[in-house]
N, C-alpha and C positions, 0 to 999 in steps of 0.2 A: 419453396419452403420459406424463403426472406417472405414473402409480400402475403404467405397464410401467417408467421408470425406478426409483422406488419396490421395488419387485419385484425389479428385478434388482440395485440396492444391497442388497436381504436376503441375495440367494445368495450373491455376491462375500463378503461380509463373514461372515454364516455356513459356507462353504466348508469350511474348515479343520475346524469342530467335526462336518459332517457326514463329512468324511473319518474323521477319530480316532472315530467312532463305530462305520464303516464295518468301519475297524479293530478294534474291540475284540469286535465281532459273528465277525470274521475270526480271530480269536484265538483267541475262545472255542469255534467249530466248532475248529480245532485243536486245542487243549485235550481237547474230550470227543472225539476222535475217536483220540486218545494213548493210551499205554498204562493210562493210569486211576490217573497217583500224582500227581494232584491238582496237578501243577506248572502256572506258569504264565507268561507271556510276563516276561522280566526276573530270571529267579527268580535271590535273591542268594546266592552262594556259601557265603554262613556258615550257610545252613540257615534264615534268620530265619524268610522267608515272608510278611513282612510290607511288602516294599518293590516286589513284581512288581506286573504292573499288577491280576492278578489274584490279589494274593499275599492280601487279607482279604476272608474271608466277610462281605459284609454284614447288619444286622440293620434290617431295611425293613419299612414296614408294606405291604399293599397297595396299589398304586397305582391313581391315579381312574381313570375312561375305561379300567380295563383290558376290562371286560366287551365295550365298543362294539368295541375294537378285533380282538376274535377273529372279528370278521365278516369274513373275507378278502373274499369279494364285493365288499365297501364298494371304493368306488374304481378301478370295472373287474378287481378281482381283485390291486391293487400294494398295498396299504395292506400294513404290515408289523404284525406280530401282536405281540399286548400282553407275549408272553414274549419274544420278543426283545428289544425295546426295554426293557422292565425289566431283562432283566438287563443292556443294555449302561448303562442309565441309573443301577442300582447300582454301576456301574465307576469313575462319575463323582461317585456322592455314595454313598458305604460307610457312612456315618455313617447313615446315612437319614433327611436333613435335610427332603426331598422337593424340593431345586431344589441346580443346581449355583451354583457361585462361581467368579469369575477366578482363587481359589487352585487349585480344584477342576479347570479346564479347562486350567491350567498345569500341574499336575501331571501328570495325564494325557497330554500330548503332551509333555511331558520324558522320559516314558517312555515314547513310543511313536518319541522319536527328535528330537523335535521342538522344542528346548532352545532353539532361538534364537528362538521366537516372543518378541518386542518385547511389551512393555505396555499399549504403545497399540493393538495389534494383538487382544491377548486382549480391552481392555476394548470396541473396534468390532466383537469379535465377538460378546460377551454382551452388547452392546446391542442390537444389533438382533436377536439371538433372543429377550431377555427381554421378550417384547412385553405380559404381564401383570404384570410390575413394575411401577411408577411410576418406579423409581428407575433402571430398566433395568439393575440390577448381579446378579440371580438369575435365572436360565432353570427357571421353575416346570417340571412334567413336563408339562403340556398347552402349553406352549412346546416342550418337548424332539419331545414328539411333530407337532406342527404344520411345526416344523423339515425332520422326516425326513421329509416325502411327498414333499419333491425327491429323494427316494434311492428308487428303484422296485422292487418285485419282481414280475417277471415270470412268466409262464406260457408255457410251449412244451406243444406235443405231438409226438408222435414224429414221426420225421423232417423237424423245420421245423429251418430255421437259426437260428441264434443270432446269427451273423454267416458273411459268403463271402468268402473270400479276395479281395483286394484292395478291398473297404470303406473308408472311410476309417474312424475309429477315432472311436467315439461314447460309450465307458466299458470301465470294469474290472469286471466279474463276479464273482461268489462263488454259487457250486455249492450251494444249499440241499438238493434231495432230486433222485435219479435220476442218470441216469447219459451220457456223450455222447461220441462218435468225433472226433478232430481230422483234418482233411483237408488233403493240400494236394500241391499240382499239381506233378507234374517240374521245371519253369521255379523255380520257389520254394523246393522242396526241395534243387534245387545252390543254391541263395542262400544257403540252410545255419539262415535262424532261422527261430524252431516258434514260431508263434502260441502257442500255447494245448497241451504236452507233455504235463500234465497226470501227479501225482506218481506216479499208480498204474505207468502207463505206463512212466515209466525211459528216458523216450526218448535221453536223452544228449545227447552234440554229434553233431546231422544229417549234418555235411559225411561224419562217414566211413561214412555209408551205410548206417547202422542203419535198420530199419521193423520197427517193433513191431506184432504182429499183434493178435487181436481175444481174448489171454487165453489162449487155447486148444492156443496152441502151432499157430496155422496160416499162421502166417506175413503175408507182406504182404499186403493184400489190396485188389483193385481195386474201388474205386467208383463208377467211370464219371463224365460227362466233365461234369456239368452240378454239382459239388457245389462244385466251383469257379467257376464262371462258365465263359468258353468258353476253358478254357486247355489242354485236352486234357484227359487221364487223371489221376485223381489218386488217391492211395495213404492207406492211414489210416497214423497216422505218432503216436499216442496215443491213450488212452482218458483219461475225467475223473470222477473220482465224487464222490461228495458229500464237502462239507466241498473241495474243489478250487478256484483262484482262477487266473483266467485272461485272457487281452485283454491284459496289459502290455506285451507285447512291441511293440505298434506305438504306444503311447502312449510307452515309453520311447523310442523310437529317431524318432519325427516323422514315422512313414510309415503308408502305406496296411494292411489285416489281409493279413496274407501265408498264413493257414490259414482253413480253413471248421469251427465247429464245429456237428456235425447230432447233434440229440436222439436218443437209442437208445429213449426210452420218456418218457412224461408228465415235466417238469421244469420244478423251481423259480429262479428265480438272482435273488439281488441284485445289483441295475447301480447302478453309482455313476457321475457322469456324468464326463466329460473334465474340466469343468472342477473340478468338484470331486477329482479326482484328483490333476491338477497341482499344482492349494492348499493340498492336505493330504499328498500323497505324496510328494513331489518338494522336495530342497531345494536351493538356489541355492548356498550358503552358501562358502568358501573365495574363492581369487582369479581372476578373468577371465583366462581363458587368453593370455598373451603371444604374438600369433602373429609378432611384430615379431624375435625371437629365432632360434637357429640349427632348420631340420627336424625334427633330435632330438630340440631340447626343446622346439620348440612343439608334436611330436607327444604329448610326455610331457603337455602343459598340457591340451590337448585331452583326451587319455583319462584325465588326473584328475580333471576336469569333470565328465566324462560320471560316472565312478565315482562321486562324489559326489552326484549325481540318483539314481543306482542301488541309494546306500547309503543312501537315504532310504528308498527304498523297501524295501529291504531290513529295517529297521528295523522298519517298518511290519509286514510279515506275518512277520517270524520270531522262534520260539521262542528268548531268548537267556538268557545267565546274566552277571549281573552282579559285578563284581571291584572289589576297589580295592588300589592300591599305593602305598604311600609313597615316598616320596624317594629315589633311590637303585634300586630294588626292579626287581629283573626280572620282564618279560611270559615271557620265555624269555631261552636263552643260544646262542652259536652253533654249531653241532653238535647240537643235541637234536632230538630227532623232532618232529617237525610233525606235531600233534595237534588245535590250536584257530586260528579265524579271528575279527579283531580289530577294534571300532571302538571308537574312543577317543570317550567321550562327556563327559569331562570331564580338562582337564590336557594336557601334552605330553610326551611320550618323546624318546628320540635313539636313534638306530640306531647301532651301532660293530660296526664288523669288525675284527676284528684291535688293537683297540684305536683305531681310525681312524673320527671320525664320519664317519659317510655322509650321514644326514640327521636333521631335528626333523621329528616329527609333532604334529598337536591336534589339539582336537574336529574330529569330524565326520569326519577320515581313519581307515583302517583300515590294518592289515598284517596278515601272515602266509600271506598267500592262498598267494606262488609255491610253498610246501612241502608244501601240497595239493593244489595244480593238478600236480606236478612229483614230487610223492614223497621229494623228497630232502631232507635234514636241514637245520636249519636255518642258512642263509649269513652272518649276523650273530644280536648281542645288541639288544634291545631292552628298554629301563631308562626307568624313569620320570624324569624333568627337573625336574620341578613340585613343587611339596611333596605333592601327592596326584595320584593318576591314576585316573578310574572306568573302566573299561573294560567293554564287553559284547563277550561270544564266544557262539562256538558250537563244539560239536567236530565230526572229522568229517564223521561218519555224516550228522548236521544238514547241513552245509555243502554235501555229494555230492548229498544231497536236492533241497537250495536250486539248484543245478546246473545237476539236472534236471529241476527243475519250468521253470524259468525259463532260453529261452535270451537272453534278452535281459541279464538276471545274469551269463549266463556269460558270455555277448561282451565284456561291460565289464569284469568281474573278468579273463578273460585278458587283455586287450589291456592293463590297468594293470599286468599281471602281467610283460607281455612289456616294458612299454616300463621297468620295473623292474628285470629280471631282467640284465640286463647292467652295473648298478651294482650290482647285491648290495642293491638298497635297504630290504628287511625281508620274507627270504623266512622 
């Protein structure tokens, strides 16, 4: 009983670094799966290159154990192989010091979104991963690696599930090699959210009845009735390929897999589990929703909430560019096109219409969503407040992407958008 409690104090506590690991593995499939001009998640607007997550090449010697670990075999076929893991391990020590630090493990989740991890939090987390330290304050690489066999990669063959609609929700996926159909039943499909859309696919917002066919231009196409369980018929509604991350939707939202996704040929996925997802992707972070207050605004408190877990995650898998403003300095003005979408990662803005605040934002919130979701020009000014403002965006194209890979993104982004949109609060 000591050494299962034992055991499960390492995952709790290691959680966090195995998520941002998670991430930066998730990043980097982005990255090389890009147009190939070497950017990289955060990249900073003045051109530096040096302050993304993957803005420095590192200069690393070979790491130990990497020979053992190209034995995929090892470990039933989940062990993760010594290139991944090196390079997500040079993400964390660029220097190639050969072990990471609480500066090292800070940094990296400040930039993966994750600014408000506490002290105390990083140092219980490099404790008990630094299990060949003495001093428990360095996570050597045969820690780093020991770490990560709680984060599993999988093997399917064709046509096995991944998961079936209505599952409960056991991890977030990442799409290693091959390729996979998203399915899902009539009943689920008017519910309107897509398990797993999947970016190739385009699937959009479900409700207004789009079904993406199989590439070919053949339209929807029936699967028959067992790829969901017994829920009838069920339609492919996405395709997923590599470098594809999928499953949040029910991890975001508290519910059951509302899609089935089935293997098209041999595939790899990295599962990172539930709870490590919620530890490292998900942040709590602003105020507890007032529901004591009038309908209107405890519906506003509520879907700022939920946005706020959303824009964690958001953080986490997207390519963003980083900004800073001074005093004074506008994000935008009101009237100007709506071009980029906004999380304040450092500092607070005011919103003015007409010269009339509307509201203060800070970390961890975002604006500009309604002028993308809506088309229309921008409804107020948005000015920094603070002596400095960091800001990460995205443009568009990024944002439409984000959309539709994720409907669970976009549930939260409109509904914050709607319960906004009738103040003018920072379209």
């Amino acid at each position: 009983m000591h050494s299962e409690t034992r055991l499960r104090r390492f995952r709790l506590s290691t959680a966090p670094l195995r998520a941002a690991v998670f991430a930066t593995i998730l990043q980097q499939h982005a990255t090389q799966s890009s147009s190939g001009d070497g950017g990289g998640r955060a990249r900073d607007s003045s051109g530096g290159g040096g302050s993304g997550l993957f803005g420095r090449r590192a200069n690393v010697a070979p790491l130990r154990r990497a020979d053992s670990l190209r034995r995929t075999d090892s470990l039933s076929g989940r062990m993760l192989e010594a290139e991944m893991l090196g390079s997500a391990f040079r993400v964390f020590d660029p220097e190639g010091k050969g072990y990471i630090t609480e500066e090292d493990l800070g940094r990296v989740l400040t930039s993966l979104g994750q600014a408000d991890a506490s002290a105390q939090k990083l140092h219980a987390t490099l404790e008990q991963a630094a299990t060949a330290d003495r001093e428990g304050r360095r996570v050597l690489y045969g820690d780093f690696v020991e770490m990560m066999t709680c984060t599993e990669k999988r093997r399917y063959a064709e046509g096995e599930n991944i998961f079936q609609e209505g599952d409960l929700p056991d991890g977030f996926h990442l799409l290693l090699s091959g390729s996979c159909e998203v399915l899902q039943s009539e009943d689920a499909e008017r519910r309107g959210a897509t398990e797993a859309s999947g970016a190739a696919a385009g699937t959009g917002d479900l409700p207004t009845g789009g079904v993406v066919g199989d590439g070919g231009g053949g339209g929807a196409s029936e699967a028959g009735a067992g790829a969901g369980g017994s829920r009838g018929p069920v339609r492919r509604v996405g395709l997923l390929s590599t470098g594809d991350y999928f499953g949040e939707t029910a991890l975001l939202s508290h519910a059951p897999r509302n899609a089935t996704v089935r293997c098209l040929g041999p595939v790899e996925v990295l599962r990172l589990s539930r709870e490590d997802f919620e530890a490292g992707f998900l942040q709590e972070g602003g105020k507890a929703p007032d529901t004591s207050s009038s309908p209107s605004s405890s519906a506003a408190a509520t879907a700022a909430a939920a946005a706020r877990q959303t824009l964690g995650f958001i953080q986490m898998v997207s390519c963003m560019q980083r900004s800073t403003l001074g005093q004074g300095q506008n994000a935008f003005k009101e009237g100007d096109k709506g071009d980029r979408f906004y999380i304040i990662e450092e500092g607070e803005v005011v919103v003015e219409s007409k010269g009339v605040e509307l509201n203060h934002l800070g970390r961890g919130d975002c604006f500009g969503e309604l002028a993308l979701l809506t088309g229309a020009k921008r409804n107020a000014t948005v000015k920094c407040e603070s002596a400095k403002c960091c800001l990460l965006s995205m443009g568009v194209d990024d944002f439409w992407r984000l959309m539709k890979r994720s409907s669970a993104v976009q549930k939260d982004l409109r509904q914050l958008g709607s319960t906004r949109g009738s103040s003018q609060e920072a379209q």
